[in-house]
Biopython code that builds the backbone (N, CA, C, O; Angstrom):
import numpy as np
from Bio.PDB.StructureBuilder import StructureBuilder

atoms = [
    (1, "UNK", "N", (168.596, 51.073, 107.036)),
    (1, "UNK", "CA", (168.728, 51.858, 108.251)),
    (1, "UNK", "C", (167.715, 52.996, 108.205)),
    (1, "UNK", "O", (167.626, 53.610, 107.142)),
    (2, "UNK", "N", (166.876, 53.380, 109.314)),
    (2, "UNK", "CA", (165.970, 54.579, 109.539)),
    (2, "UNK", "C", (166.626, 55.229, 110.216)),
    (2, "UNK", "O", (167.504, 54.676, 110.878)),
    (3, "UNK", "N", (166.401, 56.900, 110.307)),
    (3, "UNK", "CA", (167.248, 58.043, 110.936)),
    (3, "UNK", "C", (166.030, 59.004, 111.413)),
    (3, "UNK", "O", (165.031, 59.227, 110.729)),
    (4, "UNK", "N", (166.277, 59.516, 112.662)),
    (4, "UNK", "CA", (165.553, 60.836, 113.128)),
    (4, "UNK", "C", (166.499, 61.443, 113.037)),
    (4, "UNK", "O", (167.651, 61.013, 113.096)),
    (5, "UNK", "N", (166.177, 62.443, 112.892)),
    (5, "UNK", "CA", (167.082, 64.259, 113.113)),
    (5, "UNK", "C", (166.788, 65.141, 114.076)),
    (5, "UNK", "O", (165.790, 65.759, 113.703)),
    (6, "UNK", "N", (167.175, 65.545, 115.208)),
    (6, "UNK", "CA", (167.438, 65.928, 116.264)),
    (6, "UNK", "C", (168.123, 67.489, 115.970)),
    (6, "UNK", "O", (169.160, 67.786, 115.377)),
    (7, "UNK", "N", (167.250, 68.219, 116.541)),
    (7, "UNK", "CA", (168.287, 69.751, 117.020)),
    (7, "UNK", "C", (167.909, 70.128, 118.416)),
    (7, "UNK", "O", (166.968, 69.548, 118.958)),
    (8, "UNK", "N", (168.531, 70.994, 118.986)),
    (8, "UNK", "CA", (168.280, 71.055, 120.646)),
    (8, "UNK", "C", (167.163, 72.531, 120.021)),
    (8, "UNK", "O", (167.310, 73.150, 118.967)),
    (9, "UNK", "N", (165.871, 72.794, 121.319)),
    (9, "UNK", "CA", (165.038, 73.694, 120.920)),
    (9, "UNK", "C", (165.380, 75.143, 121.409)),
    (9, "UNK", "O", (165.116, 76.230, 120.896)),
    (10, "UNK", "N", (166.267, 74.718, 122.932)),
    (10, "UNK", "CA", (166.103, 75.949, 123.714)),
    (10, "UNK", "C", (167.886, 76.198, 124.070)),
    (10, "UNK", "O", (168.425, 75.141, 124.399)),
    (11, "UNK", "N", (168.829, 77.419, 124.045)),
    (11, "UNK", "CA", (170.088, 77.711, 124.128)),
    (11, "UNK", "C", (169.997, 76.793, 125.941)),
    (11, "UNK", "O", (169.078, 76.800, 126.761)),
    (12, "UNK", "N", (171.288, 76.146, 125.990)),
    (12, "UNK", "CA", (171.878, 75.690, 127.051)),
    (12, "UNK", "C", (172.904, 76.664, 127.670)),
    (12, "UNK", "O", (173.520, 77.430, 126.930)),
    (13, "UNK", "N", (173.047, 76.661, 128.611)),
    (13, "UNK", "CA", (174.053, 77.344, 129.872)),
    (13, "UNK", "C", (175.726, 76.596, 129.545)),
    (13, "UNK", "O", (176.746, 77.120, 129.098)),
    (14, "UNK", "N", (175.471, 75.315, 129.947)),
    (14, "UNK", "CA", (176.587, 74.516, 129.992)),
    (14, "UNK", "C", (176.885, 73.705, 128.234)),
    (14, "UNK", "O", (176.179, 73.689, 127.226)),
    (15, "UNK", "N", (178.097, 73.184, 128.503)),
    (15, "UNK", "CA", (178.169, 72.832, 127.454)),
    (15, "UNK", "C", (177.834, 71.787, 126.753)),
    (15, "UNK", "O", (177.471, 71.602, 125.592)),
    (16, "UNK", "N", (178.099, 70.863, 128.052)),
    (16, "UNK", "CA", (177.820, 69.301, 127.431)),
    (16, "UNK", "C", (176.083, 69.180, 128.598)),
    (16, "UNK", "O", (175.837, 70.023, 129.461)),
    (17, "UNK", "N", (175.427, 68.327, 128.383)),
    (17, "UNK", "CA", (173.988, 67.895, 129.599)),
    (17, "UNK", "C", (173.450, 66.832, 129.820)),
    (17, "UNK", "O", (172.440, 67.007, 129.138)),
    (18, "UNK", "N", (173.340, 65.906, 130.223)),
    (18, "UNK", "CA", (172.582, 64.915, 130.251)),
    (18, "UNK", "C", (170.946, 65.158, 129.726)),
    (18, "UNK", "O", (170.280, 65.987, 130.347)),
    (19, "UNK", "N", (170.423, 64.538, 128.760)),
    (19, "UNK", "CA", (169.284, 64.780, 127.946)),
    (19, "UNK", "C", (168.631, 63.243, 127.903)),
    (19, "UNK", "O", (169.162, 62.319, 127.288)),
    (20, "UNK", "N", (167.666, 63.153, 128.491)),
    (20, "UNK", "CA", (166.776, 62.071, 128.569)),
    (20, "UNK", "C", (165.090, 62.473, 127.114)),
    (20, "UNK", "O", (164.356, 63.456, 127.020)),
    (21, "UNK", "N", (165.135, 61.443, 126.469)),
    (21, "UNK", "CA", (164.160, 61.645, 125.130)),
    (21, "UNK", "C", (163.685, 60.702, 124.899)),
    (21, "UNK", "O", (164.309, 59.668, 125.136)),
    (22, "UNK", "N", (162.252, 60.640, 124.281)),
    (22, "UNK", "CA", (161.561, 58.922, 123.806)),
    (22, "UNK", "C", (161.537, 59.468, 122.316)),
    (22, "UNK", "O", (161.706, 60.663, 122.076)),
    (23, "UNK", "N", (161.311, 58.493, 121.306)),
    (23, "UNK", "CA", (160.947, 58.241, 119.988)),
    (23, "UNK", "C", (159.733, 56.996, 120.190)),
    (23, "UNK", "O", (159.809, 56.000, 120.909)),
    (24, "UNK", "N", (158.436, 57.489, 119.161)),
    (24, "UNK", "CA", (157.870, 56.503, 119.054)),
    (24, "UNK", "C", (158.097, 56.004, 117.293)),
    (24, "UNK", "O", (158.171, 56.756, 116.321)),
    (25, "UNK", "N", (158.179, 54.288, 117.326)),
    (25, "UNK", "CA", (158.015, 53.931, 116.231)),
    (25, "UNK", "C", (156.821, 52.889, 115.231)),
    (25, "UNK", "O", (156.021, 52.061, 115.668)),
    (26, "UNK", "N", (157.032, 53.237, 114.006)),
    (26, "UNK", "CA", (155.903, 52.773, 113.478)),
    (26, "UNK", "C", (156.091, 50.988, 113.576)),
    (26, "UNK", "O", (157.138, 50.341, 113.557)),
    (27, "UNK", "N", (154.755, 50.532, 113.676)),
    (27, "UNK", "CA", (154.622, 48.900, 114.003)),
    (27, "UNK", "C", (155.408, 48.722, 113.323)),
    (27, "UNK", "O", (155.778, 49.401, 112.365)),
    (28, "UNK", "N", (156.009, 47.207, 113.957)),
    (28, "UNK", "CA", (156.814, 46.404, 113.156)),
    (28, "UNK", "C", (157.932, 47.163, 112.715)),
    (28, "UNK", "O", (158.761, 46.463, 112.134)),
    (29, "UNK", "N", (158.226, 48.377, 112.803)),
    (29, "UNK", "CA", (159.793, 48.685, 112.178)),
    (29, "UNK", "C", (160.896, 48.256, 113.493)),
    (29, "UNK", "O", (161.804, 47.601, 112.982)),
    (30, "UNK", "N", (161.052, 48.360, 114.544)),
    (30, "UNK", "CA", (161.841, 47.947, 115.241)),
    (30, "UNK", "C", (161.691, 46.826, 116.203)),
    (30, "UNK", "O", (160.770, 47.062, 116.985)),
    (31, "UNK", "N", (162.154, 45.924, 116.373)),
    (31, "UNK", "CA", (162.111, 45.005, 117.070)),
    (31, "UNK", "C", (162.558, 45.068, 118.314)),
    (31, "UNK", "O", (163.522, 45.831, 118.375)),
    (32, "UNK", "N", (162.184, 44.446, 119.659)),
    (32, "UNK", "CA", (163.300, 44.270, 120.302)),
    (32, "UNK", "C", (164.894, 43.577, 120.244)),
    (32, "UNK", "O", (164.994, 42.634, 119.459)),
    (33, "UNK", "N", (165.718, 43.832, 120.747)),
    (33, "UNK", "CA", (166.490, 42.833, 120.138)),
    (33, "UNK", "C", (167.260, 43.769, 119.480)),
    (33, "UNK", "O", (168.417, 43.847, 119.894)),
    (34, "UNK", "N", (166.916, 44.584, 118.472)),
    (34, "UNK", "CA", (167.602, 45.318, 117.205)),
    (34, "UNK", "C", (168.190, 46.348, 117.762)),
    (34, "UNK", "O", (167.821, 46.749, 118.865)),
    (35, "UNK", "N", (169.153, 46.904, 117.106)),
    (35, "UNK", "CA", (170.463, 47.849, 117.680)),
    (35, "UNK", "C", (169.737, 49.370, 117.623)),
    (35, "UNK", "O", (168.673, 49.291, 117.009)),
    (36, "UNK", "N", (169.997, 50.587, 118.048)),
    (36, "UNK", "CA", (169.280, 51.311, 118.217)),
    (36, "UNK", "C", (170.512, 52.507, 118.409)),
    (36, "UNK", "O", (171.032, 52.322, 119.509)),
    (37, "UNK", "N", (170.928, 53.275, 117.937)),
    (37, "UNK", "CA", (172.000, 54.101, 118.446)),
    (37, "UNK", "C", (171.990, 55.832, 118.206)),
    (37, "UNK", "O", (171.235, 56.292, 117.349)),
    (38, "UNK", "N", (172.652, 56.514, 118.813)),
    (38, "UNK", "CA", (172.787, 57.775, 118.819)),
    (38, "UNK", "C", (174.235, 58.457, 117.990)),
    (38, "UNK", "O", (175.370, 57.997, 118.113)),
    (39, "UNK", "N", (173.941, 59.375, 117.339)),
    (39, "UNK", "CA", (175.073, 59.445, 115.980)),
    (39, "UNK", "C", (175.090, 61.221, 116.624)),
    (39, "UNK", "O", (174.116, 61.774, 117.135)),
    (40, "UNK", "N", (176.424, 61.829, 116.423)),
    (40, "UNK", "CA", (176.245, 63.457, 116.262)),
    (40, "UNK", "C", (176.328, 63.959, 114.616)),
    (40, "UNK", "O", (176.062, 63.054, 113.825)),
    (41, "UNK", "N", (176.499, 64.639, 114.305)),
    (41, "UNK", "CA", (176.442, 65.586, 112.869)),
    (41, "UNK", "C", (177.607, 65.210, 112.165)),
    (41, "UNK", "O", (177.517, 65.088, 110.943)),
    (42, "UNK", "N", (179.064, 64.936, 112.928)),
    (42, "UNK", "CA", (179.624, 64.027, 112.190)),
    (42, "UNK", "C", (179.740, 62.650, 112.052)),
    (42, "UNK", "O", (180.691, 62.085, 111.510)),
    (43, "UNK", "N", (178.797, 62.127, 112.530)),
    (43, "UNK", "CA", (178.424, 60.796, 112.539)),
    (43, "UNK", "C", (179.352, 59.858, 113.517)),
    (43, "UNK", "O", (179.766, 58.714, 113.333)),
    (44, "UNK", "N", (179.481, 60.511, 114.322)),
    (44, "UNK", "CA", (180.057, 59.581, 115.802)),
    (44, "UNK", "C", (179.194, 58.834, 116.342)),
    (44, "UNK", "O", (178.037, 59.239, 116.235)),
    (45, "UNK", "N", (179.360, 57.831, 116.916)),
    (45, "UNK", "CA", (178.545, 57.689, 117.889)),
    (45, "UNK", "C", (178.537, 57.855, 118.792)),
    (45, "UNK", "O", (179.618, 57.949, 119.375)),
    (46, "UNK", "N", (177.172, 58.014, 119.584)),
    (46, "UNK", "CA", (177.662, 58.246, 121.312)),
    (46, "UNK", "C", (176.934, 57.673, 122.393)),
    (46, "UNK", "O", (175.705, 57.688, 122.461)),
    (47, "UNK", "N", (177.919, 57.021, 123.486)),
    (47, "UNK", "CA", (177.145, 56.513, 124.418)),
    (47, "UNK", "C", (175.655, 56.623, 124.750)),
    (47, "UNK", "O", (175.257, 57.775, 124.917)),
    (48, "UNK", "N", (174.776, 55.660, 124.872)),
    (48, "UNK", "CA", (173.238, 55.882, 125.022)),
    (48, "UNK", "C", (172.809, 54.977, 125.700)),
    (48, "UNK", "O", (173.391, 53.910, 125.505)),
    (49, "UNK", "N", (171.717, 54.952, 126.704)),
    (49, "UNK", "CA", (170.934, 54.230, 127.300)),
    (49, "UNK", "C", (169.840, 53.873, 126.837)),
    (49, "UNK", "O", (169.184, 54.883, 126.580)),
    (50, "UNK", "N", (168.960, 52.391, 126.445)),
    (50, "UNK", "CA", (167.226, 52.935, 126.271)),
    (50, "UNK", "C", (167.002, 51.647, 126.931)),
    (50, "UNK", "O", (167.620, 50.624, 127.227)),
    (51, "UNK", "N", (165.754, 52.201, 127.033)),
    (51, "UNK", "CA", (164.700, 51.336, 127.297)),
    (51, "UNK", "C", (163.319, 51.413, 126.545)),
    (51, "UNK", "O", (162.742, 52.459, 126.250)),
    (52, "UNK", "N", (162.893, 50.156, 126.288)),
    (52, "UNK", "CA", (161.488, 50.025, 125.784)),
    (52, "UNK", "C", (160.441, 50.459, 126.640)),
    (52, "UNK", "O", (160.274, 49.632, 127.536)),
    (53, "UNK", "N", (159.585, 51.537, 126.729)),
    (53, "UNK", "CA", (158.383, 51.858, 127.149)),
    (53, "UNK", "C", (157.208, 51.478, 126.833)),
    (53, "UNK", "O", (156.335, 51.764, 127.652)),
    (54, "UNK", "N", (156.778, 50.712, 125.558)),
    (54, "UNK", "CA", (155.747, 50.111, 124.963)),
    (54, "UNK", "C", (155.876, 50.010, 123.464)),
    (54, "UNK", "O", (156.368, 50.744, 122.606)),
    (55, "UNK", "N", (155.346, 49.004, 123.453)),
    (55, "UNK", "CA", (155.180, 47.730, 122.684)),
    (55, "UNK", "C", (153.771, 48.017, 121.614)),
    (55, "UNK", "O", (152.886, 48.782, 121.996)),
    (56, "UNK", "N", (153.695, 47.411, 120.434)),
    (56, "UNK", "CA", (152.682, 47.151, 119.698)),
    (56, "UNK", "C", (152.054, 45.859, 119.718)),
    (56, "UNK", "O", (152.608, 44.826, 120.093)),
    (57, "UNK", "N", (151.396, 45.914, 119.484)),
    (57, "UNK", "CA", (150.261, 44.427, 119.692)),
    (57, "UNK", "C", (151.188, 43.436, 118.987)),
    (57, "UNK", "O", (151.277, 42.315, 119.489)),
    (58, "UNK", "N", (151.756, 43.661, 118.095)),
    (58, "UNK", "CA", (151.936, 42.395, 117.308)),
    (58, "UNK", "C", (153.566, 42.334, 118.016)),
    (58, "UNK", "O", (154.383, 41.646, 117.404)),
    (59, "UNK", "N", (154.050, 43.084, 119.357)),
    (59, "UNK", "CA", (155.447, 42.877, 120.022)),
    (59, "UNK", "C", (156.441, 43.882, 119.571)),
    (59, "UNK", "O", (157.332, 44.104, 120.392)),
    (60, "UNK", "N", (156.494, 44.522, 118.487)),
    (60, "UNK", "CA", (157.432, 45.876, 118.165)),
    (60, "UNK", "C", (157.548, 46.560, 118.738)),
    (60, "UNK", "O", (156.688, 46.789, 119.589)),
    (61, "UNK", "N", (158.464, 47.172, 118.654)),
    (61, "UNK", "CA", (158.960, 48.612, 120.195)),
    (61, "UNK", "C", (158.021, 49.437, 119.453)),
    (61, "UNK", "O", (157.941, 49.451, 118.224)),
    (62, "UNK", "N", (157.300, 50.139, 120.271)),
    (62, "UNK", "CA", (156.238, 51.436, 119.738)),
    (62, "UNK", "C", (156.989, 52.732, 120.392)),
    (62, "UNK", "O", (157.161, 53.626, 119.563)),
    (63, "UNK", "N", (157.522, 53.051, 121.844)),
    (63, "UNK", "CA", (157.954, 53.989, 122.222)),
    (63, "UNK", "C", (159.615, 53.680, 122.786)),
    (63, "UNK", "O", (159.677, 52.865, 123.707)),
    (64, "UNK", "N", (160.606, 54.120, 122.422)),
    (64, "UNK", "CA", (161.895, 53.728, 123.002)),
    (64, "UNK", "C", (162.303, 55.273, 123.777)),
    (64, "UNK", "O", (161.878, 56.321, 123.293)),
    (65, "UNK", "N", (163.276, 55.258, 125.174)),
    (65, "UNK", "CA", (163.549, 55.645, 125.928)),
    (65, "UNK", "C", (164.998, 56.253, 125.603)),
    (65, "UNK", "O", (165.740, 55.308, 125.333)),
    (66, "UNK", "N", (165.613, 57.356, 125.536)),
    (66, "UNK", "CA", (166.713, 57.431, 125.482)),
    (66, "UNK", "C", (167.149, 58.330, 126.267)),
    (66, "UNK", "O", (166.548, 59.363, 126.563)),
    (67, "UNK", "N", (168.976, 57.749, 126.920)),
    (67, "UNK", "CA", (169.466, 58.846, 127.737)),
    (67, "UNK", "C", (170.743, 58.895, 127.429)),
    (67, "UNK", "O", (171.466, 57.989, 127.017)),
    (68, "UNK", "N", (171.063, 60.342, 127.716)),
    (68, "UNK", "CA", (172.477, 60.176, 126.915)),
    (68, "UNK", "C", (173.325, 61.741, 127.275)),
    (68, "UNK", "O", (172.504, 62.650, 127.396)),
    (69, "UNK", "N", (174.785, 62.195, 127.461)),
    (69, "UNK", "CA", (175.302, 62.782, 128.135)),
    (69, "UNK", "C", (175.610, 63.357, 126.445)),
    (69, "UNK", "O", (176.291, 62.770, 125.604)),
    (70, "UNK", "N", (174.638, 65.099, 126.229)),
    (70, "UNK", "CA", (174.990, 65.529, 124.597)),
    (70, "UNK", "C", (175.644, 66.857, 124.994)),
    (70, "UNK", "O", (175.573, 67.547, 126.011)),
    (71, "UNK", "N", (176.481, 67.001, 123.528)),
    (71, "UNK", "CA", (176.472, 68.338, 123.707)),
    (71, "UNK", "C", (176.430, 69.280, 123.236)),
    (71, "UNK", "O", (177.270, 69.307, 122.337)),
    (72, "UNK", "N", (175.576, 70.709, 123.352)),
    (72, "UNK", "CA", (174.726, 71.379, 122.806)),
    (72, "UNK", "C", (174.999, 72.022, 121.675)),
    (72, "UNK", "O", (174.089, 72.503, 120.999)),
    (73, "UNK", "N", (176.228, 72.109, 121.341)),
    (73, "UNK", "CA", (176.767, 72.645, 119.866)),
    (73, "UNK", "C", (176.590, 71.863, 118.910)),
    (73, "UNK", "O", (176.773, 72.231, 117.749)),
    (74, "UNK", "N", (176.108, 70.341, 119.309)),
    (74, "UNK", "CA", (175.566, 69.319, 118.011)),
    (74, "UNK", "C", (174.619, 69.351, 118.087)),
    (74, "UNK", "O", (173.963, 69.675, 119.077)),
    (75, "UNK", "N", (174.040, 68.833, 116.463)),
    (75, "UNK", "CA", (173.073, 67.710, 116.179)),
    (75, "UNK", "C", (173.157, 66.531, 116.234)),
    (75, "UNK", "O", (174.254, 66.174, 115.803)),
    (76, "UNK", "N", (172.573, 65.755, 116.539)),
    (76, "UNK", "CA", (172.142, 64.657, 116.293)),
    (76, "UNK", "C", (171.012, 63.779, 115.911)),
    (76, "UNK", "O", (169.950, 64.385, 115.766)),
    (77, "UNK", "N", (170.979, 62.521, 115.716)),
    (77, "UNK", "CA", (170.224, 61.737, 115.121)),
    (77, "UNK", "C", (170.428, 60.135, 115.729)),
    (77, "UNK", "O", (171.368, 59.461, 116.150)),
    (78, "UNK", "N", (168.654, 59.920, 115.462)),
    (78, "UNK", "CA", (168.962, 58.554, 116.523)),
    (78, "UNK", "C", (168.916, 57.636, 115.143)),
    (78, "UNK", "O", (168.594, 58.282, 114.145)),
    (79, "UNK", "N", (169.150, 56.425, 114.963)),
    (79, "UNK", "CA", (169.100, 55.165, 113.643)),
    (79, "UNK", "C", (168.922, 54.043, 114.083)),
    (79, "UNK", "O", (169.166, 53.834, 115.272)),
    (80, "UNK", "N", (168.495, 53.109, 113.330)),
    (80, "UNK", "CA", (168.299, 51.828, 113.897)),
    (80, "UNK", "C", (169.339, 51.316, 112.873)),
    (80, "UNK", "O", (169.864, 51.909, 111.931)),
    (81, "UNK", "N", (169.539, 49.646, 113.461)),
    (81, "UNK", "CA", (170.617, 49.031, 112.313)),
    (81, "UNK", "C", (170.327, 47.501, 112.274)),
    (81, "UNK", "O", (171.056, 46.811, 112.987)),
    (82, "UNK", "N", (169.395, 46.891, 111.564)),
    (82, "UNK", "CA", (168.959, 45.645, 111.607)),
    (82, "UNK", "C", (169.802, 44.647, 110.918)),
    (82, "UNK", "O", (170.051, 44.755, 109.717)),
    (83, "UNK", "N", (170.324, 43.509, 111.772)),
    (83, "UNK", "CA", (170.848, 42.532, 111.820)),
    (83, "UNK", "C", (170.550, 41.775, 110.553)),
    (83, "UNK", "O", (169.320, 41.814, 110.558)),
    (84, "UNK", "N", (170.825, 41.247, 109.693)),
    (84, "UNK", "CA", (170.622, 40.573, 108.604)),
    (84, "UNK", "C", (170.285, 39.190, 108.787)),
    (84, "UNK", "O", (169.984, 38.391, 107.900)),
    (85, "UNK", "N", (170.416, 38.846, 110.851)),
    (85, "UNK", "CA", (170.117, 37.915, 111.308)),
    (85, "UNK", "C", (168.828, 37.812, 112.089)),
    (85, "UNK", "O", (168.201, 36.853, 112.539)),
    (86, "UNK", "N", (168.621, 39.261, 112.100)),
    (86, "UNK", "CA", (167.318, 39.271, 113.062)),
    (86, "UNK", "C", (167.691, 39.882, 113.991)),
    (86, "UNK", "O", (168.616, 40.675, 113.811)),
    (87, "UNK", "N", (167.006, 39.709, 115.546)),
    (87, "UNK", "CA", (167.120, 40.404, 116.940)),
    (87, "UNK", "C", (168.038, 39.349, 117.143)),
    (87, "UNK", "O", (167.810, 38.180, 116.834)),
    (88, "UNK", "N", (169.188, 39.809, 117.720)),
    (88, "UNK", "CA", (169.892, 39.495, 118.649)),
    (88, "UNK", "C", (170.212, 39.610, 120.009)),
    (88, "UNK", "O", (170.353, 40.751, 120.448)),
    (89, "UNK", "N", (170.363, 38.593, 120.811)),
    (89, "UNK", "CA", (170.359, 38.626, 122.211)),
    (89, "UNK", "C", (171.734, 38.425, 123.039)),
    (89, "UNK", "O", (172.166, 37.275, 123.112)),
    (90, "UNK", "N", (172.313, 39.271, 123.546)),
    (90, "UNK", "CA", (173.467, 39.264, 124.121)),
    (90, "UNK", "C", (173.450, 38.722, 125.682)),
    (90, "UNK", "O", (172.827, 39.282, 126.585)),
    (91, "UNK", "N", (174.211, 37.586, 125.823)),
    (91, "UNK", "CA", (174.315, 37.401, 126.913)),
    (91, "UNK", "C", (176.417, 37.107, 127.274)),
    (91, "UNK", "O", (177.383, 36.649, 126.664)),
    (92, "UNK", "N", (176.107, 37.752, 128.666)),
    (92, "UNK", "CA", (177.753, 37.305, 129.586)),
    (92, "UNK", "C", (178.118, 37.176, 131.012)),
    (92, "UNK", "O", (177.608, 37.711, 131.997)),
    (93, "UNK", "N", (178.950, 36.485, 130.929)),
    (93, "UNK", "CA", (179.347, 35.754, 131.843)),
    (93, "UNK", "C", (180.883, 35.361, 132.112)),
    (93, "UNK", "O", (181.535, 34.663, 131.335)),
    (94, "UNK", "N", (181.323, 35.842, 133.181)),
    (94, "UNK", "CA", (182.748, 35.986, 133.358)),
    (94, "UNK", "C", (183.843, 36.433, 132.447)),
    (94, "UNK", "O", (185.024, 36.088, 132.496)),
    (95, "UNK", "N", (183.198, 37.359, 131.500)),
    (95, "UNK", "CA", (183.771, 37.974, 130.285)),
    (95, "UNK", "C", (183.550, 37.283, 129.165)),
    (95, "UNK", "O", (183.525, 37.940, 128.125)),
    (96, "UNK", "N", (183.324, 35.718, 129.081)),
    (96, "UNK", "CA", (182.670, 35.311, 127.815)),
    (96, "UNK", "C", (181.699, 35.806, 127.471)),
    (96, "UNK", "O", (181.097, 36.364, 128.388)),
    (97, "UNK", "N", (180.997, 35.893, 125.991)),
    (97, "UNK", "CA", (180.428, 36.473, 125.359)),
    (97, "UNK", "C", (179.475, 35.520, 124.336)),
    (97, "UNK", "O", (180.127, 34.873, 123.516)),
    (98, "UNK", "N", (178.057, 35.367, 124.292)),
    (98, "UNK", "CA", (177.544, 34.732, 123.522)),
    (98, "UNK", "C", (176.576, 35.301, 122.348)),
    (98, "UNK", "O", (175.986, 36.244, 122.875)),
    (99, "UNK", "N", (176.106, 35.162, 120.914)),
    (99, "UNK", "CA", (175.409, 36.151, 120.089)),
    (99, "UNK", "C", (174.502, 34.894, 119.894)),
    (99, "UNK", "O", (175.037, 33.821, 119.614)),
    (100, "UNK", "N", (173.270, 34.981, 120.021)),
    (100, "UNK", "CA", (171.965, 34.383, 119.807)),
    (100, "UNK", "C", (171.490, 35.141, 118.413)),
    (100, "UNK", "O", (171.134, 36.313, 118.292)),
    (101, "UNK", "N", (171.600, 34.034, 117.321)),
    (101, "UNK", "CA", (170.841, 35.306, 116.208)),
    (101, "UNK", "C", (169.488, 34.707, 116.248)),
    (101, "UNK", "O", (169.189, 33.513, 116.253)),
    (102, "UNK", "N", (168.825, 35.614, 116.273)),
    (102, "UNK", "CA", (167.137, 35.316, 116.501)),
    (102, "UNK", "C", (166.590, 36.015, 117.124)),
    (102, "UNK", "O", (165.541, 36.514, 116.718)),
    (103, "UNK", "N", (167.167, 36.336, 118.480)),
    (103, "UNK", "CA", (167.145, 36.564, 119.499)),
    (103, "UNK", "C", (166.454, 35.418, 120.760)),
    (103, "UNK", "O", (165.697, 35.643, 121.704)),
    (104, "UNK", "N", (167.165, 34.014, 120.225)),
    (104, "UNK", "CA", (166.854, 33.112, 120.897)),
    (104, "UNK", "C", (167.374, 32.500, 121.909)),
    (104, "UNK", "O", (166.786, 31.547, 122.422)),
]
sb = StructureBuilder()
sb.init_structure("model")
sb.init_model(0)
sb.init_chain("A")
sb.init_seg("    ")
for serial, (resi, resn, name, xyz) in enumerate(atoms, 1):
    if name == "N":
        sb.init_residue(resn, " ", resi, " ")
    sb.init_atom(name, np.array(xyz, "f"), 0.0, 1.0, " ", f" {name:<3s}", serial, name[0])
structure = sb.get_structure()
């Protein structure tokens, strides 16, 4: 597992905020496909959005997108968590649930 460390730069008004952030990563460490999540200081997790913004030549996420409802009395940290299967691809349909390991 890889970890960034996160502190907020500037005092907030409110308590909790919606905070939109990118991370870029080094080639080949993250895949698409691969889990990607947001942790606070006691290691919760917390709801997050991303999206891939660009890619490395050889297809690795180079810049990922994150959005997420924080709040300002934490830290946090973003991690990746690679599948022992690879990228996985989630697909559903009428509440069934299918896991593609590969991401095939």
């Amino acid at each position: 597992m890889s970890s960034l460390h996160m502190k907020w730069l500037a005092s907030l008004s409110k308590k909790q905020t919606a905070a939109s952030f990118g991370t870029c990563w080094v080639r080949g460490r993250l895949q698409p496909g691969e889990a990607s999540y947001l942790e606070d200081d006691a290691s919760n997790r917390i709801p997050v959005q991303t999206r891939i913004n660009a890619y490395w030549p050889d297809g690795s996420v180079k810049w990922l997108l994150y959005s997420a409802v924080l709040d300002k009395e934490k830290g946090y940290q973003v991690s990746i968590w690679v599948s022992p299967y690879g990228p996985i691809r989630l697909e559903s349909a009428s509440c069934l649930g299918r896991i593609h390991p590969g991401g095939e």
